[in-house]
Backbone of each chain as ProteinMPNN parsed JSONL, in Angstrom:
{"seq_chain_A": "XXXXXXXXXXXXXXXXXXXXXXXXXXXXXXXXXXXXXXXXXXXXXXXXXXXXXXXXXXXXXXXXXXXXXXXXXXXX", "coords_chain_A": {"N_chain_A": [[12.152, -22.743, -5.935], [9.344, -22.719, -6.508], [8.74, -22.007, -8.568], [10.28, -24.034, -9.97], [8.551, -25.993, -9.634], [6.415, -24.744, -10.898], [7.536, -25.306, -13.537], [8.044, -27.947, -13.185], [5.367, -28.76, -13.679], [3.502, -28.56, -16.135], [4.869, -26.535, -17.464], [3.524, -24.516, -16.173], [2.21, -20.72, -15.833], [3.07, -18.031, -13.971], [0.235, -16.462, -13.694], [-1.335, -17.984, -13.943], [-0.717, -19.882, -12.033], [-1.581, -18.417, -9.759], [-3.971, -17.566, -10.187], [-5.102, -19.719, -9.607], [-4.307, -20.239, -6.908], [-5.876, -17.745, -6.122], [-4.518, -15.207, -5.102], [-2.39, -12.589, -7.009], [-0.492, -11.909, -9.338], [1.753, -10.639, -9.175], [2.394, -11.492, -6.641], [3.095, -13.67, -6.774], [5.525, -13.388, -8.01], [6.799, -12.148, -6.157], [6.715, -14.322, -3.978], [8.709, -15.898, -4.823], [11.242, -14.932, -5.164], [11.675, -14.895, -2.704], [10.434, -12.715, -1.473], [8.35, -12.205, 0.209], [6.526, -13.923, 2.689], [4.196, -16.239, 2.974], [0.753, -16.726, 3.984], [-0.724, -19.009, 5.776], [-3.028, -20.247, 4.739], [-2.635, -19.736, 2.222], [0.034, -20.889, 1.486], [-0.549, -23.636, 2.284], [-2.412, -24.109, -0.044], [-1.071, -23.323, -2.082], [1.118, -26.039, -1.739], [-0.957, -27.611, -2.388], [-1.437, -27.351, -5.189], [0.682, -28.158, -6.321], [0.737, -30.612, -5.146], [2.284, -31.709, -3.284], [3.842, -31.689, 0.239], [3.66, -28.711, 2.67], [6.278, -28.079, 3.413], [7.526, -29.035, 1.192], [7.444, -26.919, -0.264], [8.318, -24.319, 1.212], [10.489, -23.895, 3.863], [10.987, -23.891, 6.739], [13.391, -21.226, 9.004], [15.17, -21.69, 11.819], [15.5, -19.859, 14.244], [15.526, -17.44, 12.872], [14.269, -13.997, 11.751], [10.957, -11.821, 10.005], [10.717, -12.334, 5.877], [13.111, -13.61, 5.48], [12.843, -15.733, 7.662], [11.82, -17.583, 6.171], [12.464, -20.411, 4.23], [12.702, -21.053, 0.444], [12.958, -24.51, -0.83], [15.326, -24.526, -2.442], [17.099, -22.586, -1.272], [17.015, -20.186, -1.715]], "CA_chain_A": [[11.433, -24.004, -5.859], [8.291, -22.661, -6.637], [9.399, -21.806, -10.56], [10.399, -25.195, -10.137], [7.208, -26.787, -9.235], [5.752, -24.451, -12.531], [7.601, -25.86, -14.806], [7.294, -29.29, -13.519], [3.604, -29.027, -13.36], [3.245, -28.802, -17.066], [5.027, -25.205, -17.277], [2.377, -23.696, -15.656], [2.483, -19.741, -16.187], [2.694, -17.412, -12.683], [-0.634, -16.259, -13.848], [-2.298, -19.478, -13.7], [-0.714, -20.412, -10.49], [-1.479, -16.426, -9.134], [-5.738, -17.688, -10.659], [-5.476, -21.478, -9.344], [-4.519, -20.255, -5.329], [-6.579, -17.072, -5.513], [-3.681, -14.176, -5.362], [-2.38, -11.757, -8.191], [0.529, -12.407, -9.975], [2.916, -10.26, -8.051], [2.462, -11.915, -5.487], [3.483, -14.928, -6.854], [6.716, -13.307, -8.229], [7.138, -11.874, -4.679], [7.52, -15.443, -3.117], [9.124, -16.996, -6.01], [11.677, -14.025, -4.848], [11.784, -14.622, -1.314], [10.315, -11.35, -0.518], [7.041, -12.311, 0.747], [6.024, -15.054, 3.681], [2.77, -16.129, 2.848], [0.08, -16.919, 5.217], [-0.53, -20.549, 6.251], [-3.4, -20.96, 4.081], [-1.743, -20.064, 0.9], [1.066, -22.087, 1.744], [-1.072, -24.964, 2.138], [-2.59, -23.877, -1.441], [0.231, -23.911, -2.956], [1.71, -27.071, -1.772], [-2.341, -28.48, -3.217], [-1.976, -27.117, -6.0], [1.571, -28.818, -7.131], [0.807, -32.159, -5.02], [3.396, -32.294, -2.128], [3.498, -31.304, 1.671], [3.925, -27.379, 2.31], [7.395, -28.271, 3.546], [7.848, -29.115, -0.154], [7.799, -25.966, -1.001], [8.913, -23.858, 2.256], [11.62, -24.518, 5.085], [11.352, -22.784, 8.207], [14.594, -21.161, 9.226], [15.548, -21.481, 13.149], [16.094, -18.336, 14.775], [15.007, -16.301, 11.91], [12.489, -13.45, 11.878], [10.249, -11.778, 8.378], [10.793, -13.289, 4.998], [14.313, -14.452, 5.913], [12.655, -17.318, 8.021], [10.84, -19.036, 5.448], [13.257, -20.386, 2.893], [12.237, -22.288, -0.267], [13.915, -25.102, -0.232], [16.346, -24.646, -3.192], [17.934, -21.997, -0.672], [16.223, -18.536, -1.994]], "C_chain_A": [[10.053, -23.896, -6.506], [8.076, -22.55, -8.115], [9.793, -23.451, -10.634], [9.367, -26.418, -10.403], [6.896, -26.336, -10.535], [5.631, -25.224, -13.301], [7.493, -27.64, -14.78], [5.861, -29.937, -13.526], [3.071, -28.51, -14.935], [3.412, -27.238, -17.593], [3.861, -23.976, -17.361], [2.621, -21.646, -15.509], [2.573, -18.937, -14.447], [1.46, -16.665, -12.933], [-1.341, -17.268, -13.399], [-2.102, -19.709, -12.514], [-1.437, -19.268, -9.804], [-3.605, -17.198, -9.025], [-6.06, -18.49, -9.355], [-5.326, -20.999, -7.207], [-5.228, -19.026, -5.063], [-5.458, -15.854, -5.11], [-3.157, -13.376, -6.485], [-0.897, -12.307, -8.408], [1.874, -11.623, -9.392], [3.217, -10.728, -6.928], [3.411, -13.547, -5.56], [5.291, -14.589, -7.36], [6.993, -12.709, -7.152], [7.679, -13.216, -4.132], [8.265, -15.945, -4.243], [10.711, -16.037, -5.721], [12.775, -14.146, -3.07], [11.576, -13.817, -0.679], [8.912, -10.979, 0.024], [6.913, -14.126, 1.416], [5.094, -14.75, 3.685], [1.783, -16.678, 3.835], [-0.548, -18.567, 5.023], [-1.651, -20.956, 5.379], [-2.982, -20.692, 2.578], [-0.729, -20.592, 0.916], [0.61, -23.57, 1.502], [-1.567, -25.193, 0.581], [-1.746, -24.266, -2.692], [0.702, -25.549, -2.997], [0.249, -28.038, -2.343], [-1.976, -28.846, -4.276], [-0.53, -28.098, -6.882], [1.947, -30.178, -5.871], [1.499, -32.751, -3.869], [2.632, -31.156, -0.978], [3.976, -29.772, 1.235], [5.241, -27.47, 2.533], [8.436, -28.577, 2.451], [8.318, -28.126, -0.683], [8.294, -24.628, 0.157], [9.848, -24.742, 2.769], [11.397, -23.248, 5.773], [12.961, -22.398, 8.876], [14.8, -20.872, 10.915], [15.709, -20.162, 12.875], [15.959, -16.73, 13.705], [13.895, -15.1, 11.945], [12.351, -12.783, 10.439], [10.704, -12.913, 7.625], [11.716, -14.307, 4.951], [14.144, -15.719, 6.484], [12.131, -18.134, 7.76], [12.042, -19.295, 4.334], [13.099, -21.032, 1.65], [13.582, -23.293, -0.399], [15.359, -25.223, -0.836], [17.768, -23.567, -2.349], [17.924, -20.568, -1.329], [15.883, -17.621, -1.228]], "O_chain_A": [[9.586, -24.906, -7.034], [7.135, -23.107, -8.681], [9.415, -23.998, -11.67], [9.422, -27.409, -11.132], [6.985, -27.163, -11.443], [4.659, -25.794, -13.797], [7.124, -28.409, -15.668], [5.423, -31.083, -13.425], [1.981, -27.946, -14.835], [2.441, -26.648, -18.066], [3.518, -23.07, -18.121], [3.597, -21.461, -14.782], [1.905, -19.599, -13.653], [1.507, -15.792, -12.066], [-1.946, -17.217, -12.328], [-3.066, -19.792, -11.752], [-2.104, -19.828, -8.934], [-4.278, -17.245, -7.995], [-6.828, -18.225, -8.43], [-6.14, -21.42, -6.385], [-5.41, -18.853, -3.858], [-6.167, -15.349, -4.24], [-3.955, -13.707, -7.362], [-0.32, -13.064, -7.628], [2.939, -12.221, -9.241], [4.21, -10.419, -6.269], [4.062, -14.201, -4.745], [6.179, -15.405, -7.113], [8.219, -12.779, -7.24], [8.87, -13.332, -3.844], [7.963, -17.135, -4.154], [11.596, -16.699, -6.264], [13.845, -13.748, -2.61], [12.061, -13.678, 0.444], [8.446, -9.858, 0.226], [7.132, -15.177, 0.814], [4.649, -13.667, 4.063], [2.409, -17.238, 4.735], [-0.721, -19.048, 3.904], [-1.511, -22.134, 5.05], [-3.067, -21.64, 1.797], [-0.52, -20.912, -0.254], [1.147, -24.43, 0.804], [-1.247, -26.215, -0.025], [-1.736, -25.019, -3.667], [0.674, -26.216, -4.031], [0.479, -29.191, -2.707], [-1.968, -30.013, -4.671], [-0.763, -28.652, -7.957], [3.078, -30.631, -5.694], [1.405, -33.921, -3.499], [1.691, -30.364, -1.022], [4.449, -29.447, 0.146], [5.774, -26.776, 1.667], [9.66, -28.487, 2.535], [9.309, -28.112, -1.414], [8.788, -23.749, -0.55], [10.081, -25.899, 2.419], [11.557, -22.06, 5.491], [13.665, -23.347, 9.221], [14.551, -19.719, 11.266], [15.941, -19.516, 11.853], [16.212, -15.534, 13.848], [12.713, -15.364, 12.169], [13.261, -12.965, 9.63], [11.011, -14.018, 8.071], [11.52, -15.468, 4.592], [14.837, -16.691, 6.181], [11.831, -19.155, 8.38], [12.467, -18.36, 3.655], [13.618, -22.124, 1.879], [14.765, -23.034, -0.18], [16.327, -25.722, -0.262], [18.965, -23.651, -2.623], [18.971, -19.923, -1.382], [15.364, -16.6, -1.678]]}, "seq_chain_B": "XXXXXXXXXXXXXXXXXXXXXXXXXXXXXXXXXXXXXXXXXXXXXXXXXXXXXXXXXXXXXXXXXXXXXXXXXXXXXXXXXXXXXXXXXXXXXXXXXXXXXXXXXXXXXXXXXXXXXXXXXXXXXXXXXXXXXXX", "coords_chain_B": {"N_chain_B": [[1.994, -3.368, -13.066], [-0.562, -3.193, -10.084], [-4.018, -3.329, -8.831], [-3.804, -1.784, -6.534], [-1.166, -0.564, -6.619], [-1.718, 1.549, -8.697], [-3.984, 2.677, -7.336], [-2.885, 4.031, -5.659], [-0.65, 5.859, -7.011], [-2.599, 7.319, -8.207], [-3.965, 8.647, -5.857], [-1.649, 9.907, -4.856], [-1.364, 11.697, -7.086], [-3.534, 13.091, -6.904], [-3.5, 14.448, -4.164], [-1.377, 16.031, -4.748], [-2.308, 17.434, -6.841], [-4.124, 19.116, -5.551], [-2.5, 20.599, -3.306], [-0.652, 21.831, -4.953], [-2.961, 23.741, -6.414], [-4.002, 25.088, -4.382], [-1.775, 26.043, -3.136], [-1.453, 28.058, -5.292], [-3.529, 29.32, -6.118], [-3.473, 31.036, -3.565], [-2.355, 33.703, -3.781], [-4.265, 35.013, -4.826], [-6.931, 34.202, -3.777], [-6.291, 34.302, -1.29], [-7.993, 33.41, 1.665], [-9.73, 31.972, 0.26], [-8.767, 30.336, -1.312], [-8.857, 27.669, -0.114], [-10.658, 26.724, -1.461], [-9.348, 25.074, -3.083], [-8.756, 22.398, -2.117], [-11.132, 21.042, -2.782], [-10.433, 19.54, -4.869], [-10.004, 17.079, -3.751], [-12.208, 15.689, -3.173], [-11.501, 14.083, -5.549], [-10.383, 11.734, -4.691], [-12.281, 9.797, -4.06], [-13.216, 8.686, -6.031], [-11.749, 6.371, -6.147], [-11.767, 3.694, -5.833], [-12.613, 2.494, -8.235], [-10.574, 1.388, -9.25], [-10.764, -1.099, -8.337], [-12.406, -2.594, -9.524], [-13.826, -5.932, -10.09], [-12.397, -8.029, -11.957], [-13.06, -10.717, -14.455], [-11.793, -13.712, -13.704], [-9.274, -13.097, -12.461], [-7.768, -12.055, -10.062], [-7.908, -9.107, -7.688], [-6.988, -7.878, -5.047], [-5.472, -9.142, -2.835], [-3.491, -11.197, -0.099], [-1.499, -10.583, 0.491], [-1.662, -7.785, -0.761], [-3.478, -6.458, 0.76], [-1.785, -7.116, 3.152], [-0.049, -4.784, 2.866], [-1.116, -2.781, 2.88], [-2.226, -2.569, 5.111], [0.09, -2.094, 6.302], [0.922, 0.653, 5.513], [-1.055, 2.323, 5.833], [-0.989, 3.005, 8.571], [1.515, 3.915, 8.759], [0.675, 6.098, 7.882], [-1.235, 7.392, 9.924], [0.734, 7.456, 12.073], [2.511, 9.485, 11.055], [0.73, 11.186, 10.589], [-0.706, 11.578, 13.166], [1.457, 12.448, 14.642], [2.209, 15.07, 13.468], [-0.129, 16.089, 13.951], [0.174, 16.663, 17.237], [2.465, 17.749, 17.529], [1.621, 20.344, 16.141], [-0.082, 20.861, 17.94], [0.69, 21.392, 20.149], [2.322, 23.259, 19.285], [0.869, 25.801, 19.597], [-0.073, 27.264, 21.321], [2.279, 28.738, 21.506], [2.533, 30.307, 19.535], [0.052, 31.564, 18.896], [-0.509, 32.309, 21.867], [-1.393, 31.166, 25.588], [-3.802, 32.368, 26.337], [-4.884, 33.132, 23.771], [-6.937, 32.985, 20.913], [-7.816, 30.048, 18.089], [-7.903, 30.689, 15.0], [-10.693, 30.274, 13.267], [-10.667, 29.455, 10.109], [-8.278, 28.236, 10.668], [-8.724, 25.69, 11.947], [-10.61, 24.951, 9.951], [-8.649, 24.3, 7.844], [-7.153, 22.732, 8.457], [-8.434, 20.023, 8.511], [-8.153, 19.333, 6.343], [-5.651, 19.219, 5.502], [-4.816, 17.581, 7.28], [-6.241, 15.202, 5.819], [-5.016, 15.564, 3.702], [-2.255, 14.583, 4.393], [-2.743, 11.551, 5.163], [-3.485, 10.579, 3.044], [-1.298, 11.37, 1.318], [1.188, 10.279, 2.27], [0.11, 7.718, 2.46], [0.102, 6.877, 0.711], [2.643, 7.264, -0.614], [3.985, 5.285, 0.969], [2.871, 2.674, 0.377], [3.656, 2.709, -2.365], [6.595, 2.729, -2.064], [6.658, 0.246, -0.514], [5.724, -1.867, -2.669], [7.862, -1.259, -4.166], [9.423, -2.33, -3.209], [9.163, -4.682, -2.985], [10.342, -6.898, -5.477], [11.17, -6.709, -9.013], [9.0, -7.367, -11.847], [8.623, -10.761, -13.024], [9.243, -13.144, -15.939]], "CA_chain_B": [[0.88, -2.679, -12.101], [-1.538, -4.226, -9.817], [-4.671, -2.145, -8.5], [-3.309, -0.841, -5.329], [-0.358, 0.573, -7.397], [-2.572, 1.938, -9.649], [-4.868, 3.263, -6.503], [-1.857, 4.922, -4.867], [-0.532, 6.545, -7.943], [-3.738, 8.166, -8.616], [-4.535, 9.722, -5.098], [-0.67, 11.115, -5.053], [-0.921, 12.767, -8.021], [-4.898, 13.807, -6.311], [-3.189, 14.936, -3.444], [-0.211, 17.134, -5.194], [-2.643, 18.468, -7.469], [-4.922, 19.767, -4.761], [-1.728, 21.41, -2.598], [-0.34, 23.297, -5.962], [-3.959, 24.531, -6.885], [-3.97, 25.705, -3.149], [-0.787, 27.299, -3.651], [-1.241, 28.524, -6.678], [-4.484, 30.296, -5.65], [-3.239, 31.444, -2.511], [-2.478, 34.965, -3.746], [-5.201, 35.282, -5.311], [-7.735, 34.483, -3.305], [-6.328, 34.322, 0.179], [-8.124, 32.098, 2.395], [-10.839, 31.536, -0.473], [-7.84, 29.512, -1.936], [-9.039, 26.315, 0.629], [-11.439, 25.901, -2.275], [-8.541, 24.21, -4.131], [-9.163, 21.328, -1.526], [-12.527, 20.813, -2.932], [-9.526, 18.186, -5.573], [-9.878, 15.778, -2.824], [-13.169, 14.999, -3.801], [-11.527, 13.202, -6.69], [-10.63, 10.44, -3.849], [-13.533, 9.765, -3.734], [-13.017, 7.785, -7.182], [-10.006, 5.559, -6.31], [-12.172, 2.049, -5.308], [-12.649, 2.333, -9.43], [-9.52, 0.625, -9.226], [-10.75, -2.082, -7.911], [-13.273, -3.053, -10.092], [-13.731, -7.428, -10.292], [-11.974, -8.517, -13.052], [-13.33, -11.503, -14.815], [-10.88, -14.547, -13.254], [-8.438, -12.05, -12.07], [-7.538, -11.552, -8.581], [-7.481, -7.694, -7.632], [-6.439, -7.937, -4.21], [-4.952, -10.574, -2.303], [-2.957, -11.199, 1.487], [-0.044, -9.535, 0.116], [-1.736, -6.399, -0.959], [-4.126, -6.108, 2.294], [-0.758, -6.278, 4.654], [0.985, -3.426, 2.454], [-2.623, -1.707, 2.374], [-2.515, -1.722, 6.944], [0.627, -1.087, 7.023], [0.626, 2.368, 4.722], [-2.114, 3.184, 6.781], [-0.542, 2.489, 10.406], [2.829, 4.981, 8.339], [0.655, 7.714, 7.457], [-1.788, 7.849, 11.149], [1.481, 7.759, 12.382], [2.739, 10.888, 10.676], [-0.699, 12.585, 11.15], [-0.828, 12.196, 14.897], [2.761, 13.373, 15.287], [1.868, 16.213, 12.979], [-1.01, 16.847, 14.705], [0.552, 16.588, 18.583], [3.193, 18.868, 17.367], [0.716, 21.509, 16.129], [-0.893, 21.098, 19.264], [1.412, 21.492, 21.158], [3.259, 24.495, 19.039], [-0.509, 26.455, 19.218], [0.422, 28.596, 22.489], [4.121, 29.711, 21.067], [1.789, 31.055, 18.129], [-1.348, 32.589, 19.545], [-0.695, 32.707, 23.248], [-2.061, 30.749, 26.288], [-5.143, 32.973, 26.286], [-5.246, 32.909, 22.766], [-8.405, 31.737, 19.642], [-7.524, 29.513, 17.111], [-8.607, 31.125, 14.153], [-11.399, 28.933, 12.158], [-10.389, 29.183, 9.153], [-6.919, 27.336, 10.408], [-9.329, 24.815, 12.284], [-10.748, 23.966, 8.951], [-7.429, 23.877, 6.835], [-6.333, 21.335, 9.873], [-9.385, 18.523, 8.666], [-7.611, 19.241, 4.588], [-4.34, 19.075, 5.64], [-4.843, 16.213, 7.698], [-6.308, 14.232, 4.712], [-3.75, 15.398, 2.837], [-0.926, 13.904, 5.349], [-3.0, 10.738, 5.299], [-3.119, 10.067, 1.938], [-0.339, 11.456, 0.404], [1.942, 9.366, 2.796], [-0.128, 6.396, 2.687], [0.408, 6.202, -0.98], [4.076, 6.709, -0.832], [4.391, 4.041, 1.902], [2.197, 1.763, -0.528], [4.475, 2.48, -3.59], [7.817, 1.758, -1.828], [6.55, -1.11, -0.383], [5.235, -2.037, -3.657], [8.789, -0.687, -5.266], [11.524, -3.196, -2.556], [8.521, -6.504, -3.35], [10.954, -7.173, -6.731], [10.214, -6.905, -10.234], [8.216, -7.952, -12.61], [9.886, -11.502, -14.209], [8.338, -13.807, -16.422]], "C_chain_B": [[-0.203, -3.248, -11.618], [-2.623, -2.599, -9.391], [-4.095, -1.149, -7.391], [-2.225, 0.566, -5.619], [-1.369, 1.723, -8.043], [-3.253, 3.247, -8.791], [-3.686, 4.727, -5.349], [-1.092, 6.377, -5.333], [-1.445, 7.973, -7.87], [-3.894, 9.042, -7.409], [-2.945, 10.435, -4.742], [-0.969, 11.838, -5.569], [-2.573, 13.585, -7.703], [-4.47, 14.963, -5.42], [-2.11, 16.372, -3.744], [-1.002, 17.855, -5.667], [-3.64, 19.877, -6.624], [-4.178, 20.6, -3.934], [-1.541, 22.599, -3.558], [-1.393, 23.883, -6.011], [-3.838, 25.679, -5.785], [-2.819, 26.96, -2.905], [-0.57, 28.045, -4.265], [-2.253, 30.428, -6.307], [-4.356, 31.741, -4.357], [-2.852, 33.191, -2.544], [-2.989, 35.85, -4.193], [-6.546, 35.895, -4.248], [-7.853, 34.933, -1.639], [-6.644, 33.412, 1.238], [-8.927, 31.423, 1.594], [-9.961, 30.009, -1.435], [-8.797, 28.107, -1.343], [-10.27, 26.133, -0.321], [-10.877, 24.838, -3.079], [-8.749, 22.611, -3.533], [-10.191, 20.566, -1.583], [-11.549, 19.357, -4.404], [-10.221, 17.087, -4.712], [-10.941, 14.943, -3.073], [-13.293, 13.594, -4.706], [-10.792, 11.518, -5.902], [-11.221, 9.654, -3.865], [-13.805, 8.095, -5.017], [-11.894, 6.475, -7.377], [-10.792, 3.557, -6.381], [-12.416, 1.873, -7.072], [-11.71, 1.389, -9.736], [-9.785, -0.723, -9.262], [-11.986, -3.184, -8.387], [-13.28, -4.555, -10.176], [-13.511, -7.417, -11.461], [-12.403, -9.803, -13.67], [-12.219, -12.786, -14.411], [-9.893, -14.063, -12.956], [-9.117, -11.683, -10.659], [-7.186, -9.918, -8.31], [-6.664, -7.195, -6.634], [-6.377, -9.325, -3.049], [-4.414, -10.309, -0.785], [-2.098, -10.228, 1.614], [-0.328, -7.8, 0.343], [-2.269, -5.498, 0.1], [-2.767, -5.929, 3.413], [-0.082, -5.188, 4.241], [0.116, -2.622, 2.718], [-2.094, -1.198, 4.614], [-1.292, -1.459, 6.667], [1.472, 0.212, 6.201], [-0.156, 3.139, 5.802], [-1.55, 3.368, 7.964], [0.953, 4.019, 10.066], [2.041, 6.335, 8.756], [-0.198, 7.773, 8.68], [-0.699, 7.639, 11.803], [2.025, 9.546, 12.514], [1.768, 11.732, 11.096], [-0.418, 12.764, 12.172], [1.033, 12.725, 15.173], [2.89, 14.399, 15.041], [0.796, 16.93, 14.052], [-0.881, 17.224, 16.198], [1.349, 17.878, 18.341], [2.594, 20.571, 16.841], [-0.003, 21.684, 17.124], [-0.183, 21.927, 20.146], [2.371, 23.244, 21.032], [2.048, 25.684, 19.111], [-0.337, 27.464, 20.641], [1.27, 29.502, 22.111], [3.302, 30.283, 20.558], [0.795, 32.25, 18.419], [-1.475, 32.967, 21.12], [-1.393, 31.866, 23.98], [-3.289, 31.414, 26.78], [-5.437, 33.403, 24.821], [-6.371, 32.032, 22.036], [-7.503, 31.52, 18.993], [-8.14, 29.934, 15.778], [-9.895, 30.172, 13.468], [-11.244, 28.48, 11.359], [-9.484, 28.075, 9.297], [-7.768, 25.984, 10.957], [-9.804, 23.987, 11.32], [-9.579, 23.458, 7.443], [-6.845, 22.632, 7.082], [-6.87, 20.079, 8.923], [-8.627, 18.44, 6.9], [-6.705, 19.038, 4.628], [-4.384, 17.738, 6.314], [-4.97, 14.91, 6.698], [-5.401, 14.132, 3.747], [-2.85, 14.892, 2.918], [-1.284, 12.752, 5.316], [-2.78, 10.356, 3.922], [-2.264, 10.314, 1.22], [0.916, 10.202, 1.387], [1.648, 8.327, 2.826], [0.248, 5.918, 1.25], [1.393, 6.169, -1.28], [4.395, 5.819, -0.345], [3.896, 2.727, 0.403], [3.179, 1.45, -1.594], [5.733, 1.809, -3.446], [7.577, 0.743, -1.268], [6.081, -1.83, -1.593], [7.081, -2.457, -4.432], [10.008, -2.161, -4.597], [10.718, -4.751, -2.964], [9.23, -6.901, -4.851], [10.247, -6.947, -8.04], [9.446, -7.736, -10.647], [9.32, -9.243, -13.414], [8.437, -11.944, -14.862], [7.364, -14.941, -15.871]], "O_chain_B": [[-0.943, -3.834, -12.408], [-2.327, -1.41, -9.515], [-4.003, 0.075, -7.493], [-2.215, 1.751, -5.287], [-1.532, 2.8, -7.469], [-3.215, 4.416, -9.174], [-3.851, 5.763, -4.706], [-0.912, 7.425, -4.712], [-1.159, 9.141, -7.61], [-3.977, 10.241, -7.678], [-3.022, 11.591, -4.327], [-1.047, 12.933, -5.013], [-2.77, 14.654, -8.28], [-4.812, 16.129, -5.622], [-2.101, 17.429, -3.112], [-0.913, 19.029, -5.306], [-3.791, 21.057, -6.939], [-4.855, 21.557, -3.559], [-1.907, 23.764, -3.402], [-1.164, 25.017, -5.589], [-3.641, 26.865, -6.05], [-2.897, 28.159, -2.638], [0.364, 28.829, -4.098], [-2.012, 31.635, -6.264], [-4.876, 32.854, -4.289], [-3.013, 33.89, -1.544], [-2.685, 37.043, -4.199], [-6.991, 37.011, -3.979], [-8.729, 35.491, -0.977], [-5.779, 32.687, 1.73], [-9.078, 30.241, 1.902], [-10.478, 29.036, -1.983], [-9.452, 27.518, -2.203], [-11.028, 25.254, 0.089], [-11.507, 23.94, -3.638], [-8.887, 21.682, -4.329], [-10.398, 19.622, -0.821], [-12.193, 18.358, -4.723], [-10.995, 16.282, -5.23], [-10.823, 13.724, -3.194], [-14.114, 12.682, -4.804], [-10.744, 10.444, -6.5], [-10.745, 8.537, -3.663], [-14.324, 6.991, -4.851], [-11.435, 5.892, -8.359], [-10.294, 2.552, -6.888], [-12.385, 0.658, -7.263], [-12.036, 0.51, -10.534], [-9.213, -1.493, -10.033], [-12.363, -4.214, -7.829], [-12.112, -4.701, -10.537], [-14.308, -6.845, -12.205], [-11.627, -10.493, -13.009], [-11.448, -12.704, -15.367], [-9.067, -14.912, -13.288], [-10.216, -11.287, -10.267], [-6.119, -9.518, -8.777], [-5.797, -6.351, -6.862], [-7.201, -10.167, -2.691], [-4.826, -9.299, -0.215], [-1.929, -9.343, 2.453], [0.228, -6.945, 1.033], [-1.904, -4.36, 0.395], [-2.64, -5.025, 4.239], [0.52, -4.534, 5.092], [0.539, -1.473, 2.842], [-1.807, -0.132, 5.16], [-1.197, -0.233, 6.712], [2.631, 0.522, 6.475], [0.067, 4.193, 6.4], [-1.969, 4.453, 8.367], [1.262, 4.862, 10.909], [2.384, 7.251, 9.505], [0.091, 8.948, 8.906], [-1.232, 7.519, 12.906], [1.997, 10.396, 13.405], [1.879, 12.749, 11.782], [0.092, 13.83, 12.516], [1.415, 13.425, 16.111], [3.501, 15.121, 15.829], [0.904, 17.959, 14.719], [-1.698, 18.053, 16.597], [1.0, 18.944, 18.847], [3.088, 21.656, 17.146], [-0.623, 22.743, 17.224], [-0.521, 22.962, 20.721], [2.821, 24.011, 21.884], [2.436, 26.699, 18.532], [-0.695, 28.632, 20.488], [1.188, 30.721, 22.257], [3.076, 31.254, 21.281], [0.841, 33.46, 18.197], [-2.324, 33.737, 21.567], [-2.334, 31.459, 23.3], [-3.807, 30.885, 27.763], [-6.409, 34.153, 24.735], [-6.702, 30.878, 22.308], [-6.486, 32.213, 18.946], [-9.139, 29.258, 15.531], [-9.479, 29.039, 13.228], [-11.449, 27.271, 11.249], [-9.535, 27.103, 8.544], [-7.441, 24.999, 10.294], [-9.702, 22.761, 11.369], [-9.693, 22.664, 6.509], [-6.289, 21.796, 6.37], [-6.071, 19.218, 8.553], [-8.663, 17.342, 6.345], [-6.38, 18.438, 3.603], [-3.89, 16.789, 5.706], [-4.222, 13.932, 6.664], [-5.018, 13.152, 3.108], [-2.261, 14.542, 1.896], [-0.242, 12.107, 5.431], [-1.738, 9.74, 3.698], [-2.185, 9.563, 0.248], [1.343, 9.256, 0.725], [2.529, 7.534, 3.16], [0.599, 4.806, 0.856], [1.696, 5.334, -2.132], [5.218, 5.163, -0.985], [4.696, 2.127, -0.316], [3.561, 0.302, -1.824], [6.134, 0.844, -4.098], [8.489, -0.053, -1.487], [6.098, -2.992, -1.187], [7.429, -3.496, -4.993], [10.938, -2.733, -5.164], [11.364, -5.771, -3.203], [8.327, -7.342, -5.562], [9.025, -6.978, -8.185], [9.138, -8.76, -10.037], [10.331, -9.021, -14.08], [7.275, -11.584, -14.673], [6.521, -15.445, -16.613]]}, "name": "protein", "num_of_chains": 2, "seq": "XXXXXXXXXXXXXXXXXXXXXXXXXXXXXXXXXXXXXXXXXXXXXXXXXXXXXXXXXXXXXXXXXXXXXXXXXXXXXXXXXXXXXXXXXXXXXXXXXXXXXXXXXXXXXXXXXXXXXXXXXXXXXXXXXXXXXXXXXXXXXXXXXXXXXXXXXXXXXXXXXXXXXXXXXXXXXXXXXXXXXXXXXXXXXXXXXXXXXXXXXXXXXXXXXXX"}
């Protein structure tokens, strides 16, 4: 979802996004991954920075625990 | 490679080089060897890493929770290392037994050594299962 958002945000590079919320660029191919749950204010960052709610770009997964219980929403 | 990699790298290959020297020396000099530990020093140099980059993020949320928990791995390992040398220090020298000094101060080199060489492998494989590099 979040590669999604990129490219509909004027194919924005994972650098730029990595600059624009203040994290490094692994990090950004970490969640873009699903192998990093990020902390509530980069979540919110994110969902700033490409315009929608954070739920836009997360889903919380019942009964889930680590990265497994955040899911983006394309199902990653 | 981000800095942390970078920072982890570097005090492994600090840490190895300072055991071989140690080993190396060791039948040389004997106990004079524990000069080889005088490497560690080059620790000392790792926050270089972390220099501010001009609009470049160096460390982030991500890298700070891999950073505690490396650290939380390797004071793990230490204190179990170190309980178990405690504890094995009678079998060795006797319950009215000294601890030599010398081994007292090999303990505070070896210790650092157990700290950072494990904190930097923890670092790397957590580093190594966070996925590649895409575009």
């Amino acid at each position: 979802m979040i590669r999604r958002l990129r490219f509909d945000h004027g194919e924005m590079t994972q650098q730029e996004l990595a600059v624009r919320v203040g994290v490094t660029r692994q990090t950004i191919i970490a969640l873009e991954a699903g192998k990093y749950v990020p902390s509530l204010l980069l979540a919110f960052r994110l969902a700033r920075v490409f315009g929608v709610s954070v739920e836009g770009v997360f889903q919380y997964q019942d009964g889930e625990t680590g990265p497994s219980a955040v899911k983006l929403p394309d199902g990653k | 490679m981000n800095a942390s990699q970078k920072e982890a790298w570097f005090n492994l290959v600090v840490v190895l080089a300072a055991l071989l020297m140690v080993a190396a020396l060791v039948p040389f000099l004997g106990k004079g060897a524990m000069g080889g530990f005088g490497l560690l020093g080059f620790l000392g140099l790792s926050p270089v890493f972390f220099r501010k980059q001009q609009g470049a993020v160096v460390l982030d949320e991500r890298d700070t929770q891999i950073r505690l928990r490396s650290q939380f791995c390797a004071h793990l390992v230490f204190w179990l290392l170190f309980v178990l040398a405690a504890m094995s220090a009678p079998a060795i020298y006797g319950w009215e037994g000294s601890v030599p000094v010398v081994l007292v101060m090999q303990s505070v080199f070896c210790g650092l050594t157990v700290i950072q060489g494990v904190s930097s492998l923890a670092t790397l494989i957590q580093y190594g299962r966070g996925g590649h590099d895409a575009a």
